[in-house]
C-alpha positions, 0 to 999 in steps of 0.5 A: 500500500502506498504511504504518502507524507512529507519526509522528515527533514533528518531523513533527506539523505535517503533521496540520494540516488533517486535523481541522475544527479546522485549527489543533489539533496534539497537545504532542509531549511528551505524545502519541505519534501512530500514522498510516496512510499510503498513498504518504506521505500520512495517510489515518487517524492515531489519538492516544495522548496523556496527561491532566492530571487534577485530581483527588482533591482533600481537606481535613480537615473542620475546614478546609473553609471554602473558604479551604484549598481556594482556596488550593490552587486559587490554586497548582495553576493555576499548574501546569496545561497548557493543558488539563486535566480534573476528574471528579466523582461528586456534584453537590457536587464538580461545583458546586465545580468550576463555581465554581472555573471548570471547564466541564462537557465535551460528553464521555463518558468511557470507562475502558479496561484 
């Protein structure tokens, strides 16, 4: 019979091998996992899990000569998990982006609720 729940966060580890990437596990303190379970082992799990977004981004017109910007990037790196994401709708922000040293995901993007 299959048993579905959420994993407890000690547990994460036994979603190792599961995915092709054998090494990647969600951060405990940012994700919730919902597992399916059928005699106690994990026949399907599903990731709920937050996203650090960087992003909206301004500066008065008078101060767009890079120099306030790249002193922001310089103290929001310090603060980035290991991951993160930045959406653009203009090809400005996107060429910003790549300078800054972000790389275009292979993903879309859905917006649910």
């Amino acid at each position: 019979m299959i048993r579905v729940g959420i994993l407890d966060k000690s547990e994460y580890s036994r979603l190792l091998g599961l995915l092709p990437d054998n090494s990647w596990i969600p951060d405990p303190s940012i994700s919730r996992v919902v597992v399916a379970e059928d005699d106690g082992r994990i026949v399907g799990f599903w990731v709920g899990q937050m996203q650090f977004h960087v992003e909206p981004v301004w500066v008065h017109e008078e101060y767009r000569n890079g120099i306030a910007l790249g002193c922001m990037w310089k103290c929001v790196k310090q603060m980035l998990p290991k991951r993160y994401w930045a959406f653009s709708d203009s090809n400005q922000i996107s060429a910003y982006l790549k300078r800054l040293g972000l790389k275009r995901s292979q993903y879309e993007v859905y917006i649910g609720g």
